[in-house]
BADOMAR-708436 format. One record per atom (N, C-alpha, C): atom name; residue number from 1; x, y, z. Coordinates in steps of 0.2 Angstrom, whole numbers, plus 5000, padded with zeros to 4 digits. Layout:
<pts>
{pt 'CA', NUM, {X, Y, Z}} ...
</pts>
This chain:
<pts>
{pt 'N', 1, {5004, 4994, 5000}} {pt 'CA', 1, {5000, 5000, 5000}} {pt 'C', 1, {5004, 5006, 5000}} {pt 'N', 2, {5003, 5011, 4996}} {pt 'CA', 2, {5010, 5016, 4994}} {pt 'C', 2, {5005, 5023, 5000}} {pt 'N', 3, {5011, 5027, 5003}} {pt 'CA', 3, {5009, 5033, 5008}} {pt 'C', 3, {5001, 5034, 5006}} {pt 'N', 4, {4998, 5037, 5000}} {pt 'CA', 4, {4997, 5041, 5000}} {pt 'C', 4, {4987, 5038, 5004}} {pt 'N', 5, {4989, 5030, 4999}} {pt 'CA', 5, {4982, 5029, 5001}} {pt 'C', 5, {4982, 5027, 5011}} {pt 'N', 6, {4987, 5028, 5015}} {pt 'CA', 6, {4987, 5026, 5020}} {pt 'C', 6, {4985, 5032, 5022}} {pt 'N', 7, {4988, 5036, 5020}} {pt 'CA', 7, {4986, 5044, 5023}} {pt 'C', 7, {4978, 5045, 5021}} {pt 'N', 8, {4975, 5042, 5017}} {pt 'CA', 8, {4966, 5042, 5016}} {pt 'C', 8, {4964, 5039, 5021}} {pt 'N', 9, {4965, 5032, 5023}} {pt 'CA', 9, {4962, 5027, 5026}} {pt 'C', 9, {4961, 5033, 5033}} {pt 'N', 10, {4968, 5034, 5034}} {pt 'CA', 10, {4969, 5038, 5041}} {pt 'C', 10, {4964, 5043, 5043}} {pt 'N', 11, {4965, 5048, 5036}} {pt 'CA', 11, {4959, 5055, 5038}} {pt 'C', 11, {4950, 5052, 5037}} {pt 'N', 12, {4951, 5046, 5033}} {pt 'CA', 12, {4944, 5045, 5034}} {pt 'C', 12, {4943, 5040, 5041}} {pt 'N', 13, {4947, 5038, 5045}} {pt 'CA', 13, {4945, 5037, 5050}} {pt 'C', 13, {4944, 5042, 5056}} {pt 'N', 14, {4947, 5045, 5056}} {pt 'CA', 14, {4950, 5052, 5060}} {pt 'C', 14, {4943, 5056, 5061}} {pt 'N', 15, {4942, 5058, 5054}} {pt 'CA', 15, {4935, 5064, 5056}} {pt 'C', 15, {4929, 5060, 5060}} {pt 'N', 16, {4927, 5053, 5058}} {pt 'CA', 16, {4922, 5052, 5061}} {pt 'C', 16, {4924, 5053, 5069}} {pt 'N', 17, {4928, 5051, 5071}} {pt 'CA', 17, {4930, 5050, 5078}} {pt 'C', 17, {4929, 5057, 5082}} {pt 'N', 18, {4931, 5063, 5078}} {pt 'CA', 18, {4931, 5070, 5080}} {pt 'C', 18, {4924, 5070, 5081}} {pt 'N', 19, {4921, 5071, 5075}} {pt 'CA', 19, {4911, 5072, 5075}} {pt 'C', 19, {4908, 5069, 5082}} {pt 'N', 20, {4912, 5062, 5083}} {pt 'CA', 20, {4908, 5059, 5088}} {pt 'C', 20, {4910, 5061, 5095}} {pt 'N', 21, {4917, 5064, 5096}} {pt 'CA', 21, {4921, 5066, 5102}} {pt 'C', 21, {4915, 5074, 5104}} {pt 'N', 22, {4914, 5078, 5098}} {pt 'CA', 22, {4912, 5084, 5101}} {pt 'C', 22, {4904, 5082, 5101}} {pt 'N', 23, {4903, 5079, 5097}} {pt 'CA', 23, {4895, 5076, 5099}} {pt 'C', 23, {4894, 5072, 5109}} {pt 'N', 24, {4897, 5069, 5109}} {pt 'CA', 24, {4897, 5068, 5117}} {pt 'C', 24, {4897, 5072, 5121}} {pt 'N', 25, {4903, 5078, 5120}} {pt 'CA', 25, {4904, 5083, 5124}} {pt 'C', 25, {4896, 5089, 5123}} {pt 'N', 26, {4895, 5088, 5120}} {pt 'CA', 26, {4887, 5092, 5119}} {pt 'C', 26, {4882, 5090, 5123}} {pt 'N', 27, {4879, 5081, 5124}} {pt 'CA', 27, {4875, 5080, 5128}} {pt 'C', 27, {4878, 5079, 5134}} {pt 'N', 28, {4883, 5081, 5137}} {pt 'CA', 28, {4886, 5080, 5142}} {pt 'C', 28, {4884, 5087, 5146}} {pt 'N', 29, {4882, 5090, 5143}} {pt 'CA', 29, {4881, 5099, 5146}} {pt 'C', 29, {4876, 5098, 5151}} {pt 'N', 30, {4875, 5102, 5158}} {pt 'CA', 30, {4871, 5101, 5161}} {pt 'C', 30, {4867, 5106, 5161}} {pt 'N', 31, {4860, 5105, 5163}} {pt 'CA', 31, {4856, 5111, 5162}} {pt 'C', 31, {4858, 5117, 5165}} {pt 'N', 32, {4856, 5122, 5162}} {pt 'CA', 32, {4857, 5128, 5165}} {pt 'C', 32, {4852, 5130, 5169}} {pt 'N', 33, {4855, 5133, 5175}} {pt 'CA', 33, {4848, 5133, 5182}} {pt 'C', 33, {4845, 5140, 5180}} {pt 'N', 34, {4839, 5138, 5183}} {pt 'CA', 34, {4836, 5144, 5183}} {pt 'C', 34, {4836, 5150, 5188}} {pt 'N', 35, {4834, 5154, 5189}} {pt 'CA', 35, {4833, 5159, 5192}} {pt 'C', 35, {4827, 5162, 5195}} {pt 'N', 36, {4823, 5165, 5199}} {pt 'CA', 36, {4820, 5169, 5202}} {pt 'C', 36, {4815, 5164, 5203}} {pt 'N', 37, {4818, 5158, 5208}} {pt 'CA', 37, {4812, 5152, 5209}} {pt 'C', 37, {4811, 5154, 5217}} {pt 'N', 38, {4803, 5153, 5218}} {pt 'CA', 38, {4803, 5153, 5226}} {pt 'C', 38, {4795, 5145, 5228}} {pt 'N', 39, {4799, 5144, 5232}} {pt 'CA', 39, {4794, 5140, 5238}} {pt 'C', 39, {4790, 5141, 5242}} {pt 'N', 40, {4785, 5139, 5243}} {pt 'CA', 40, {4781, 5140, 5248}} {pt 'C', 40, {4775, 5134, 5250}} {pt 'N', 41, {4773, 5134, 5256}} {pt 'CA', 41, {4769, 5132, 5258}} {pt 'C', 41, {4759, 5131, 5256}} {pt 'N', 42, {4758, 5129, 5255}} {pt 'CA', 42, {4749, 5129, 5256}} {pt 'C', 42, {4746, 5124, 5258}} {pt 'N', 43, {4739, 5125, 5256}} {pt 'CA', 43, {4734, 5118, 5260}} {pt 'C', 43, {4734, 5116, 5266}} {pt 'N', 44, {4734, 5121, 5272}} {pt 'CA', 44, {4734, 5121, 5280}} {pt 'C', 44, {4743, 5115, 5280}} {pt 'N', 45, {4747, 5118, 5275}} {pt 'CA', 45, {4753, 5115, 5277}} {pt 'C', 45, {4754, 5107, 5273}} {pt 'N', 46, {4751, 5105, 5269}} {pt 'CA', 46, {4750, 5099, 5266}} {pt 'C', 46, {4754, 5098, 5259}} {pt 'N', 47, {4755, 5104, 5255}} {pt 'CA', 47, {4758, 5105, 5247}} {pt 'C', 47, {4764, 5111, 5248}} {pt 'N', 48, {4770, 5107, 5247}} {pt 'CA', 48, {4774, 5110, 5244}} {pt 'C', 48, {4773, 5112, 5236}} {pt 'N', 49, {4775, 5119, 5235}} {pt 'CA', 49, {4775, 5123, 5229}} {pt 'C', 49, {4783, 5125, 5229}} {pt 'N', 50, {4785, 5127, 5222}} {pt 'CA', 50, {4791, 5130, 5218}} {pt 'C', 50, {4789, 5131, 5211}} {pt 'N', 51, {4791, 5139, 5210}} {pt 'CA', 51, {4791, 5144, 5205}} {pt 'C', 51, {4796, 5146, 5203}} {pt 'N', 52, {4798, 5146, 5196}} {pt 'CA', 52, {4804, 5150, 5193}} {pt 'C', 52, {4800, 5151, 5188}} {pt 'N', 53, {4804, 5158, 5186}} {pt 'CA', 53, {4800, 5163, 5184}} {pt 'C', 53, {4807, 5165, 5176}} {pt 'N', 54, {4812, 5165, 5178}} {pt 'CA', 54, {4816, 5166, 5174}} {pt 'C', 54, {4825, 5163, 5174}} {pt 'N', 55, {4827, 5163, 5169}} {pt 'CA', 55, {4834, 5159, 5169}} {pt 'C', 55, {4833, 5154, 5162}} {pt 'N', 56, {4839, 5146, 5165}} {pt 'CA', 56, {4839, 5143, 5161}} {pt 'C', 56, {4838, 5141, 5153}} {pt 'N', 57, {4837, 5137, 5151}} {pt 'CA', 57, {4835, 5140, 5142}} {pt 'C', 57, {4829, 5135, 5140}} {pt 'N', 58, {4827, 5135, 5134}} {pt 'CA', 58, {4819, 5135, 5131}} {pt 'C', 58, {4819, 5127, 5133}} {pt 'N', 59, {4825, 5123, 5134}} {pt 'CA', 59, {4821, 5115, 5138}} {pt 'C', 59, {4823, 5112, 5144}} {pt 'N', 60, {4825, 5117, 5148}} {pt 'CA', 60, {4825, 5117, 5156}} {pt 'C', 60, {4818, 5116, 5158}} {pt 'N', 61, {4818, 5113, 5164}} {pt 'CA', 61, {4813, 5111, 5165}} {pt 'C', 61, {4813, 5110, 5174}} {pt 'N', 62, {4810, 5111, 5177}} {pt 'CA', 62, {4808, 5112, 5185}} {pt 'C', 62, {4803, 5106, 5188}} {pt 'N', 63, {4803, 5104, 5194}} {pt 'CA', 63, {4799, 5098, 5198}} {pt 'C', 63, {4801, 5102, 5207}} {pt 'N', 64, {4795, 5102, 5209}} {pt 'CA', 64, {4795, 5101, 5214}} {pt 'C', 64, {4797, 5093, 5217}} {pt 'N', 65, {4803, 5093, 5222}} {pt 'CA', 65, {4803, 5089, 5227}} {pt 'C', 65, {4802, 5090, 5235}} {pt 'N', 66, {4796, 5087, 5236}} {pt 'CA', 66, {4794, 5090, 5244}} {pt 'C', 66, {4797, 5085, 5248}} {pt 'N', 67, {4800, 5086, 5254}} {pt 'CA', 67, {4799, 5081, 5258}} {pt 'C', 67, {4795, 5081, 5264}} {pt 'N', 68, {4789, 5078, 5266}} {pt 'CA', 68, {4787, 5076, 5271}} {pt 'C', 68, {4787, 5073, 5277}} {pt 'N', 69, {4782, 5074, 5280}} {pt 'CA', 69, {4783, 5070, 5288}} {pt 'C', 69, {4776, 5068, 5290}} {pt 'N', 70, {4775, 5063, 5291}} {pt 'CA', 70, {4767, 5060, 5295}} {pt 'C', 70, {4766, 5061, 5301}} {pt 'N', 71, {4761, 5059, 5305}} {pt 'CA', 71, {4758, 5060, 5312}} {pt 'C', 71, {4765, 5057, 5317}} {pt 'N', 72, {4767, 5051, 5312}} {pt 'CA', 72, {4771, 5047, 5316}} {pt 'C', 72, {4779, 5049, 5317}} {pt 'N', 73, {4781, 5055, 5310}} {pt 'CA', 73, {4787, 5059, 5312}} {pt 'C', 73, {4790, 5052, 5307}} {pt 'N', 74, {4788, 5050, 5302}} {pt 'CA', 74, {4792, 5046, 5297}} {pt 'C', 74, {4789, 5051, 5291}} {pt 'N', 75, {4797, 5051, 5289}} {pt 'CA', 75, {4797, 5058, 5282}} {pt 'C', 75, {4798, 5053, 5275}} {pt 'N', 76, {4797, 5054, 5273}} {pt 'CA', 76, {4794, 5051, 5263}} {pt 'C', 76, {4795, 5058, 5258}} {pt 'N', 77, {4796, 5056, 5254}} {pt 'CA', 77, {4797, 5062, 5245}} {pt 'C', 77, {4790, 5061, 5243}} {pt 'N', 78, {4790, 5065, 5239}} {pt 'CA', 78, {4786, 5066, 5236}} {pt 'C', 78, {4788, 5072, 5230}} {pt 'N', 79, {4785, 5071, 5222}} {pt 'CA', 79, {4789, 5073, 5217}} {pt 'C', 79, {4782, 5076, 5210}} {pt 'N', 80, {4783, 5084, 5214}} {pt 'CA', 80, {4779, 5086, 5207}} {pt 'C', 80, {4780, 5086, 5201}} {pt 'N', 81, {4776, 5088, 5196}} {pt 'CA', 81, {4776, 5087, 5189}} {pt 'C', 81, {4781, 5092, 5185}} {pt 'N', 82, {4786, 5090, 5180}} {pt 'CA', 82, {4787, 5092, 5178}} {pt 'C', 82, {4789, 5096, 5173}} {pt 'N', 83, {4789, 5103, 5172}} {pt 'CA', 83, {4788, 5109, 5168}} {pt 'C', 83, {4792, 5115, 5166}} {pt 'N', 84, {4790, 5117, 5161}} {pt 'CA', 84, {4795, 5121, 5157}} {pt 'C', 84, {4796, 5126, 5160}} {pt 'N', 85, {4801, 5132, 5159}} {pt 'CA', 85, {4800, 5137, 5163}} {pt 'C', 85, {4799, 5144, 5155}} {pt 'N', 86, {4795, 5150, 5159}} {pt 'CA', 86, {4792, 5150, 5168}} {pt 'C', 86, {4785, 5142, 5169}} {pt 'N', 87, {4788, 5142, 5175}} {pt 'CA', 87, {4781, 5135, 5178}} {pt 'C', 87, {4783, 5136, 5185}} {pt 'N', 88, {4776, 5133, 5187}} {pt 'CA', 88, {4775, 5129, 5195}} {pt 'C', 88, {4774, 5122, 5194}} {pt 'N', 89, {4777, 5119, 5201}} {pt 'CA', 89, {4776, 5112, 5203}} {pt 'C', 89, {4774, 5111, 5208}} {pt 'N', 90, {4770, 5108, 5210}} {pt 'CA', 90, {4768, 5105, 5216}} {pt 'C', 90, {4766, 5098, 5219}} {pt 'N', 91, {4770, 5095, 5225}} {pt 'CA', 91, {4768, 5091, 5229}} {pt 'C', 91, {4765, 5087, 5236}} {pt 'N', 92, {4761, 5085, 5235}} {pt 'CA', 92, {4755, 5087, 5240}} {pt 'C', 92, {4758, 5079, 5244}} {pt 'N', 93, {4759, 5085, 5250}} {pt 'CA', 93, {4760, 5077, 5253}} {pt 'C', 93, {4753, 5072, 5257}} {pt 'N', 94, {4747, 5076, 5258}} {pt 'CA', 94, {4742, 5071, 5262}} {pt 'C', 94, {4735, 5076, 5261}} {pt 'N', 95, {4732, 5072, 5258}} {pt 'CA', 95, {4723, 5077, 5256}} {pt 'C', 95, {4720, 5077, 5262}} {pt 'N', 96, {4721, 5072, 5269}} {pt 'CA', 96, {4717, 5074, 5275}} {pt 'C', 96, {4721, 5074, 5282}} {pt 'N', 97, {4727, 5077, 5280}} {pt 'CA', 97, {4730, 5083, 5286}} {pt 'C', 97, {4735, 5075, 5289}} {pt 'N', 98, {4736, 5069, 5287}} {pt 'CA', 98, {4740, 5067, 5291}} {pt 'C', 98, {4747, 5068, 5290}} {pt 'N', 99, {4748, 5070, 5284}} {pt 'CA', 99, {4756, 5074, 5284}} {pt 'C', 99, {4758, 5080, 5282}} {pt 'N', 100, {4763, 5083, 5285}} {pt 'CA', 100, {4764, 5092, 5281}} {pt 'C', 100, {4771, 5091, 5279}} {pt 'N', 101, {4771, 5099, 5277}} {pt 'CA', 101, {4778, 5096, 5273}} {pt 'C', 101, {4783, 5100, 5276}} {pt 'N', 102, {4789, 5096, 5277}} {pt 'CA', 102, {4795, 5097, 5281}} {pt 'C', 102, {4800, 5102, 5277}} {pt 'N', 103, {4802, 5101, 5271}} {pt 'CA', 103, {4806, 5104, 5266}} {pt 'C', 103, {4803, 5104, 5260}} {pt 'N', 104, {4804, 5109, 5254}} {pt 'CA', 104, {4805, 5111, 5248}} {pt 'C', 104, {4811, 5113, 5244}} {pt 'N', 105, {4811, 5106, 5240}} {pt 'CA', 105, {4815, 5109, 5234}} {pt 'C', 105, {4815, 5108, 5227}} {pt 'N', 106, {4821, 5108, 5225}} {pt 'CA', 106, {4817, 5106, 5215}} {pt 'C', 106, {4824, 5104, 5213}} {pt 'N', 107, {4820, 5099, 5207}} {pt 'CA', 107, {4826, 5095, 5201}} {pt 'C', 107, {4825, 5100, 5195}} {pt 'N', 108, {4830, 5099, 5192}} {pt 'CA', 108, {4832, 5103, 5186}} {pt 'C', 108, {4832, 5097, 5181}} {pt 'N', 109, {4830, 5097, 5175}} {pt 'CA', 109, {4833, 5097, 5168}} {pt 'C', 109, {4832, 5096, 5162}} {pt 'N', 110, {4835, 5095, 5156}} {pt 'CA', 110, {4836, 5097, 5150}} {pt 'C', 110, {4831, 5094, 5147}} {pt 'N', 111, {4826, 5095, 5145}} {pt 'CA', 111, {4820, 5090, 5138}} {pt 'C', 111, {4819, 5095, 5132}} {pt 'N', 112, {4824, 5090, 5130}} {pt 'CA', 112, {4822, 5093, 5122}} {pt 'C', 112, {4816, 5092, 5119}} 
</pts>
């Protein structure tokens, strides 16, 4: 095999390799957080709420994670719905007053 065609073989394996190298590094990015998000309380203490209102980019996306506590002082998650921003989430931890909510926070991420 004389230089010339080994130098083709070579670049023609070479570029794919790159395409596929900065293609990795692309879904690798993690979302961008958002901004001007707030929590709160309702339902005589029973739903965790979180709002952002601005930041991240058009497939960021926000969830309430509430954590909980029962009558008995055993704490459980609980995980609201997922949404684009701006959005609300909400996690209800108990429709007839047996648990309220101990903490609020939120997951982040990317859905294209």
């Amino acid at each position: 095999m004389n230089r010339q065609k080994i130098a083709s073989v070579i670049a023609a394996c070479t570029i794919p390799v790159a395409v596929l190298a900065a293609a990795g590094s692309a879904a690798a990015t993690p979302p961008a957080p958002p901004r001007d998000c707030a929590t709160w309380i309702s339902g005589p203490g029973q739903t965790g709420n979180v709002t952002c209102t601005t930041g991240g980019s058009a497939t960021t996306q926000i969830r309430a994670v509430v954590t909980c506590v029962n009558n008995a002082g055993n704490h459980f998650t609980v995980y609201g719905e997922w949404t684009y921003l701006p959005g609300a989430s909400s996690g209800t931890c108990s429709l007839n007053g047996t648990a309220g909510v101990a903490d609020i926070t939120y997951s982040i991420r990317n859905r294209g």
